[in-house]
N, C-alpha and C positions, 0 to 999 in steps of 0.2 A: 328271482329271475334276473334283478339287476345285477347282482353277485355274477350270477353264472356269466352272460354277458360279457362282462368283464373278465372272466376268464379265459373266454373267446378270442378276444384280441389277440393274441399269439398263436394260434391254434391252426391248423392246417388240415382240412380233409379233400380226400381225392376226391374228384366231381364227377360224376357219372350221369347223360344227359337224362335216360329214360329210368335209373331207379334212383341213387341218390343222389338227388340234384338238390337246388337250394331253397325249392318248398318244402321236400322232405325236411331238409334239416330243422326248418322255421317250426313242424309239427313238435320239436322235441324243445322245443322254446316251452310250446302250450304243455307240454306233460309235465314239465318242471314247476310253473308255475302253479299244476293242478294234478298231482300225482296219481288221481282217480282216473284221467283221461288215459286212453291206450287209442293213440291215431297213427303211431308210425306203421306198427302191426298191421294196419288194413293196406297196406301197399307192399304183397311182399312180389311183384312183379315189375309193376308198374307204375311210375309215380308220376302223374299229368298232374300240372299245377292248377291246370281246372276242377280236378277229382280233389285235389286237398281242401281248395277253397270250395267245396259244394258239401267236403265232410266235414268241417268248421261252421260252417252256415248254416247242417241241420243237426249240428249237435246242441243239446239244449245250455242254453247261458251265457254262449260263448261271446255272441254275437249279437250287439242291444240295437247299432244303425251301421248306416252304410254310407259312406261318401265319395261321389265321384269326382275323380280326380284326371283330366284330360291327358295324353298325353303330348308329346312336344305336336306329331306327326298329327292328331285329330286338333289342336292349339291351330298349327298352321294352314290346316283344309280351311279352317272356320273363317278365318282373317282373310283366308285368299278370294271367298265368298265375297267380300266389300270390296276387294280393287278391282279396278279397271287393267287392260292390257298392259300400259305405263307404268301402272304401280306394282303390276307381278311383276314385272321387267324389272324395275329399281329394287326389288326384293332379292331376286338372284343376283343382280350387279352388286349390292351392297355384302351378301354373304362372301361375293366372291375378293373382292377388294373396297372395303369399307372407303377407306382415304381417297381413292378417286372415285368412286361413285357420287359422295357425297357434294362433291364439286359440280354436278354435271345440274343443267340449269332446270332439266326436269324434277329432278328433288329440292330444289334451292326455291324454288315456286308454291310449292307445296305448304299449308297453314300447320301449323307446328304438332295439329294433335295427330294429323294426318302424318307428317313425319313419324310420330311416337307411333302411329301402328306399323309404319312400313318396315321401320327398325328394330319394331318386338318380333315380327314376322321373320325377317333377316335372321334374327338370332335362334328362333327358331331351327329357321330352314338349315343355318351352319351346323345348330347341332345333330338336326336326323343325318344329313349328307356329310360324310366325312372325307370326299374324294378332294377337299380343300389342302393346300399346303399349308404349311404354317398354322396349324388350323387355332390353338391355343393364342396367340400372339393376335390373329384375326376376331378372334371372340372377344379380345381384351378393347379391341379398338370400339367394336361394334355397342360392349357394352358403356364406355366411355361419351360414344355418341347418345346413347339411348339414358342415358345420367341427365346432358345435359338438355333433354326434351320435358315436356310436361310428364308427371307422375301419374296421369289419369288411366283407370282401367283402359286397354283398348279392347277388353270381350266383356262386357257389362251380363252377359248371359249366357254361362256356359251352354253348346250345343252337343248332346252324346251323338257319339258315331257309334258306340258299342253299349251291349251287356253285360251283367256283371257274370263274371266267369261261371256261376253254381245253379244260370238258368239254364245252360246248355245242356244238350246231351254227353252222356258218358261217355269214355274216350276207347273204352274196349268195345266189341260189336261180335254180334255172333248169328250167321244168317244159314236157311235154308231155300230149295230154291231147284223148282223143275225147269227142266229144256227139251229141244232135242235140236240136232244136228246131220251133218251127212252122212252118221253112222247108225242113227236113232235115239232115244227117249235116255234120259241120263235123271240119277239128280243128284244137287250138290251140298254142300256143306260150307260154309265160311265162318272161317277166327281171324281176328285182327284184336295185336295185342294194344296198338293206342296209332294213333288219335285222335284222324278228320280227314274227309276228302272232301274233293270239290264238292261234288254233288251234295253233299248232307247243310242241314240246315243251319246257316252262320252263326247265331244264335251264341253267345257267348265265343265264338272262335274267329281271328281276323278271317276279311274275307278272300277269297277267290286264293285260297292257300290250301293247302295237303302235306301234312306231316303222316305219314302210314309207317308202321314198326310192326313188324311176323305178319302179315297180312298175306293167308292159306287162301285158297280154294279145294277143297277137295273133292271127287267125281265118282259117282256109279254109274258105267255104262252097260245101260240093260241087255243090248242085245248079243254084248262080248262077255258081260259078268266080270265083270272087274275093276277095282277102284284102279285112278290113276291121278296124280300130282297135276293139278289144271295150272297152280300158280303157286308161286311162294314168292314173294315182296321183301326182302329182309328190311331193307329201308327206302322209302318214296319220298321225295321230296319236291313239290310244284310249287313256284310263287308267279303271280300270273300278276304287274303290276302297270295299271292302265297307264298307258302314255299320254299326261296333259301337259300345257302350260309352264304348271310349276313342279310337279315331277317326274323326272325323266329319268326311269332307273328302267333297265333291261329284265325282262323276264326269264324265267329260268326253270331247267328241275334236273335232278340226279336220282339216280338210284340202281341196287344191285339185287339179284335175286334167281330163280329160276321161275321159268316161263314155256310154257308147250307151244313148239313153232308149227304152227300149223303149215306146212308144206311139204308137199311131196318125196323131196329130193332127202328130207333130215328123217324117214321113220313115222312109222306111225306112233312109238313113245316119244317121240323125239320133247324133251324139256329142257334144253342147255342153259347154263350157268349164263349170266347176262349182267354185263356192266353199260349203263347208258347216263350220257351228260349233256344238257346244249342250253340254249340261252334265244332268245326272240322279242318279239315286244308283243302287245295289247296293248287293247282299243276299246274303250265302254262306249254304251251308247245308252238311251231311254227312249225307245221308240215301242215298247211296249209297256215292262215296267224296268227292267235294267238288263241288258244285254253285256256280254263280254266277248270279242273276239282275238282270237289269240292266234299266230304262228312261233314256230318253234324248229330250231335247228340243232339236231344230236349227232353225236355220233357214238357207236355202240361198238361191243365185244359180245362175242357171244362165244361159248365152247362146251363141246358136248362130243364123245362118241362116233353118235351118230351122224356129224355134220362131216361131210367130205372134209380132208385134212385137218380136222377136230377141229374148227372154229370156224366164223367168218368177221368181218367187220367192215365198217365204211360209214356212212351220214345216214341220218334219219331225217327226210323230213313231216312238220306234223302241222295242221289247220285246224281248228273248231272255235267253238262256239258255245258257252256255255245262255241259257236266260233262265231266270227268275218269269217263270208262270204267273204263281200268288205264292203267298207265303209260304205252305206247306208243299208246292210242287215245283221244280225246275227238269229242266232238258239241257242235255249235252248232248251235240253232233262232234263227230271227229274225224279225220282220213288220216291215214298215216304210213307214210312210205318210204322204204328199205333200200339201200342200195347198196351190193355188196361186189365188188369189182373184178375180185379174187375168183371166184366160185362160178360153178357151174350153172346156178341158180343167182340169177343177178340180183331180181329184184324180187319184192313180196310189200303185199299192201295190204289194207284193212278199211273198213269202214263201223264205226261203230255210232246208234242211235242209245242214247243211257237215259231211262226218265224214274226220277225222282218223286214220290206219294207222301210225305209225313201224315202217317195216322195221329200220333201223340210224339210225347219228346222222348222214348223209349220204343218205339218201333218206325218203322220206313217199308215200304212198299217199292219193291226194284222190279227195273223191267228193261232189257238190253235185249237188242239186235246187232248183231255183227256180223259182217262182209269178208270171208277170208276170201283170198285169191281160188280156194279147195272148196268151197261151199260156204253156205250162210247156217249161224249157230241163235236162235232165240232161248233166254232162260229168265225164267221171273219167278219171286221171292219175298221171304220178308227177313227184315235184320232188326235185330234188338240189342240196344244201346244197354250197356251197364257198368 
């Protein structure tokens, strides 16, 4: 395998995020070194780098321990844990201009081992955050400083923030699942080809994030007799990142797909094509056991047919609230509101209530209530992880 390896070194392949990406690759590392193993083959779809390391983990021999290994971003929560308001403060002053922070009479105060954590922290923070100039040249000084301090651990006890990737659930999902509506009784079908939404249990995946890839709905409406396209997701993408102290990054999500607009004016098939992007912040809180509140500012494309002069577009805006029940249960409230300047039909809104059941780590218990502007839609289910 060290031969191979090295023959690596010059080697170029094209990167592909959801099939060959750079776990795949890493599985043909283990085939070479063990030509009995066949692991690429189980991924001839989809390659989640949690699904690789979960097929590693229960393959037998492979794997004798385990060791965690923090990253920069769970390094710097832990440390930010031990300052006070002044030493978070000298933490981002220091990432952002090492040479004058280091001056200022608040850190010049400060007993030396106290320094050595505010400047492992610094170094830290520079490297999650890259919206730094000079960002290289600034590492160099930062590490220069942090040379000439004491050598002493500043985390004497690692603290996990996470799982190890192979206890989570599987990143494909395939659910059923009765309702009814202001047409009558339906029931539905869902595929999702990888990876996690909100709702599902963190449990090996960061959290308050949603990566979704081919993510179907599809409908039997009983009392018309015919299936219809409730949703297709091609790509979802949510990052919802609480706004504290020490990090202050914008939240955000994108995605494209076709989606059934519920209103009047577009058909009763009406599913147009749909591009949506926007950016907002979050707010955690622990007044229960952890709460998230989030707003969000989009603006969309939609086209279809059926939409008076085949499209519409304009801003989206969007509120909720995700909380952590217990373990196995969470709730998502949400409102979300359309505005479209152009059209005959301005506006259009929603209200949706989403609660989350974990039976085990391969099934889920769903249960949604939804508010269209045309009537209210309930449908409940179960999805199985694999």
């Amino acid at each position: 395998m060290r031969a191979h390896l090295w023959e690596l070194g010059s080697t170029v392949f094209t990167y592909y995020f959801i099939t060959e990406n750079c776990s795949y690759h890493l599985l043909s590392l283990l085939e070479i070194a063990d030509p009995s193993l066949d692991l690429q083959s189980q991924f001839p779809m989809f390659t989640a780098p949690s699904d690789t390391v979960r097929l590693v983990a229960n393959t037998p021999g492979l794997v004798v321990d385990t060791v965690y290994r923090p990253s920069q971003l769970s390094r710097l929560k832990q440390q930010a844990e031990s300052f006070n308001a002044n030493e978070l403060s000298l933490v981002k002053a220091l990432a952002r201009d090492s040479d004058r922070a280091e001056k200022k009479l608040d850190y010049q105060v400060l007993q030396e081992e106290k320094k050595a954590a505010v400047v492992s922290a610094a170094i830290d923070h520079h490297r999650v955050f890259s919206e730094y100039e000079n960002r290289s040249e600034s590492l160099k000084n930062l590490q220069r400083l942090r040379s000439n301090l004491p050598a002493k651990k500043t985390l004497n006890q690692i603290k996990r923030y996470s799982t190890p990737p192979h206890l989570g659930h599987g990143s494909s999902r395939i659910g059923f699942g009765i309702g009814f509506d202001e047409s009558g009784s339906f029931e539905e079908v869902r595929f999702r080809g990888a990876f996690h939404d909100l709702l599902e249990r963190e449990i090996s995946y960061p959290p308050n994030t949603q990566i979704e890839v081919l993510n179907a709905r599809l409908r039997l409406e009983n009392e018309q007799r015919r299936f219809r396209l409730e949703e297709l997701k091609l790509i979802n993408v949510v990052s919802l990142v609480p706004w504290s102290s020490l990090i202050r990054k914008p939240s955000w999500d994108a995605g494209f797909g076709w989606r059934r607009l519920r209103n009047s004016n577009c058909g009763e098939l009406c599913a147009p094509f749909y591009i949506e992007a926007g950016s907002g912040l979050a707010f955690a809180t622990s007044l229960l056991d952890r709460e998230l509140f989030y707003f969000l500012t989009n603006f969309y494309l939609q086209t279809s047919p059926s939409l008076p002069g085949d499209f519409r577009f304009g801003p989206q805006a969007e509120v909720g609230m995700l909380v952590d029940m217990t373990t196995n249960a969470k709730l998502s409230l949400k409102a979300l509101y359309d505005y479209s300047p152009f059209l005959s039909f301005a506006t259009d809104y929603r209200f949706v209530a989403d609660m989350r059941l974990s039976l085990s780590n391969t099934t889920d218990f769903r249960a949604t209530a939804t508010q269209f502007e045309q009537g209210t839609e309930v449908v409940a289910g179960l999805h199985w992880f694999f």
